[in-house]
C-alpha positions as CSV (number, residue, x, y, z in Angstrom):
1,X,8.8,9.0,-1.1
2,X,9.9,12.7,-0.6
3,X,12.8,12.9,1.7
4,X,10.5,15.2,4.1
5,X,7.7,13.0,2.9
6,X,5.9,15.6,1.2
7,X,5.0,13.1,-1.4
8,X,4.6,9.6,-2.3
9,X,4.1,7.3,-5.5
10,X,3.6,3.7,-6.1
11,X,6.1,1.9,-8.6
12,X,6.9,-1.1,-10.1
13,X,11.1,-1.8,-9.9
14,X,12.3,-3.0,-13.3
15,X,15.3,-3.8,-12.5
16,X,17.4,-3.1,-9.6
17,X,21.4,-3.5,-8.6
18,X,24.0,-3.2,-5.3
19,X,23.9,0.6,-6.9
20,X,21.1,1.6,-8.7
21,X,17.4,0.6,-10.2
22,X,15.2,1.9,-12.7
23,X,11.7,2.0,-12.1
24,X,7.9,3.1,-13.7
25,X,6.3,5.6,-11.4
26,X,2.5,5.3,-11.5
27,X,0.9,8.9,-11.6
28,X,2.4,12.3,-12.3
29,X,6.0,12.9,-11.1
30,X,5.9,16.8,-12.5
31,X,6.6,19.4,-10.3
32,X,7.8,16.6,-7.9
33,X,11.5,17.3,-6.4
34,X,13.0,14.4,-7.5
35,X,16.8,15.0,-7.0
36,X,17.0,12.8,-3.6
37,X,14.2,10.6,-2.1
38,X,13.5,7.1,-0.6
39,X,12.9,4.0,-2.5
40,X,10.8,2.1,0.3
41,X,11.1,-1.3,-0.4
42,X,8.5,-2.3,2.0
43,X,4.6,-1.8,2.6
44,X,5.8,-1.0,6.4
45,X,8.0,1.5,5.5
46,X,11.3,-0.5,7.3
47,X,13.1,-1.1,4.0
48,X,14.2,1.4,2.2
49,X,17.0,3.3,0.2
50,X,18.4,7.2,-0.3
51,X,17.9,7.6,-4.1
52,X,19.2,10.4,-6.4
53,X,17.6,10.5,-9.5
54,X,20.0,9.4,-12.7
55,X,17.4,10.0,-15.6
56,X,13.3,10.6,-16.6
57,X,12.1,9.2,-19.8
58,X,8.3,9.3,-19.6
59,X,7.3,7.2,-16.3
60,X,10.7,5.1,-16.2
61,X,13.3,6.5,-13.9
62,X,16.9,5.6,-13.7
63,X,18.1,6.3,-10.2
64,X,21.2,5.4,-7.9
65,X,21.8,4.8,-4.7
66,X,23.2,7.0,-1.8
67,X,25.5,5.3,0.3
68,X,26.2,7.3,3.8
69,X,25.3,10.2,5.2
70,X,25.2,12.9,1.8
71,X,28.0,10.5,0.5
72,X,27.8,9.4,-3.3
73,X,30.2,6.6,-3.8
74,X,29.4,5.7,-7.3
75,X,31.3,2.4,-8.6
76,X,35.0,3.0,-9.2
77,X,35.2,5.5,-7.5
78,X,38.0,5.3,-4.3
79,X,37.2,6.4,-1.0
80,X,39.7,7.9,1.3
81,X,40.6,5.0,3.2
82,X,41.5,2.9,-0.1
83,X,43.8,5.6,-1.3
84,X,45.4,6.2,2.5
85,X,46.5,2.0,2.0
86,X,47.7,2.4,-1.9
């Protein structure tokens, strides 16, 4: 689903992690702005992720998870508190 909820697909979730998924998309995803949106993980609408999208390849999407408010902590990486206590 669209961050402004401009648009929505149905997907089936391949695989997912604490990080990222990959999923197949049913329909067209062209001219769709993929960059950030929600993976709702729900039929309710009460679960759901911030996504940015990681890779296309036909209908199978790579995407990862946004953690925070427009933060992308990707795995490695140190925040700021774990380099104030090295």
């Amino acid at each position: 689903m669209a961050i402004d909820g401009t648009w929505r697909r149905d997907c089936q979730l391949n695989s997912i992690s604490d990080t990222e998924a990959t999923l197949t998309v049913e329909g067209s995803i062209q001219g769709l702005n993929l960059k950030e949106f929600f993976l709702l993980l729900s039929s309710t609408g009460l679960a759901y992720r911030r996504c940015e999208l990681v890779r296309v390849n036909g209908t199978d999407m790579d995407i990862h998870f946004l953690r925070g408010k427009n933060a992308k902590k990707r795995p490695g990486a140190a925040s700021k508190s774990d380099e104030m206590m090295s």
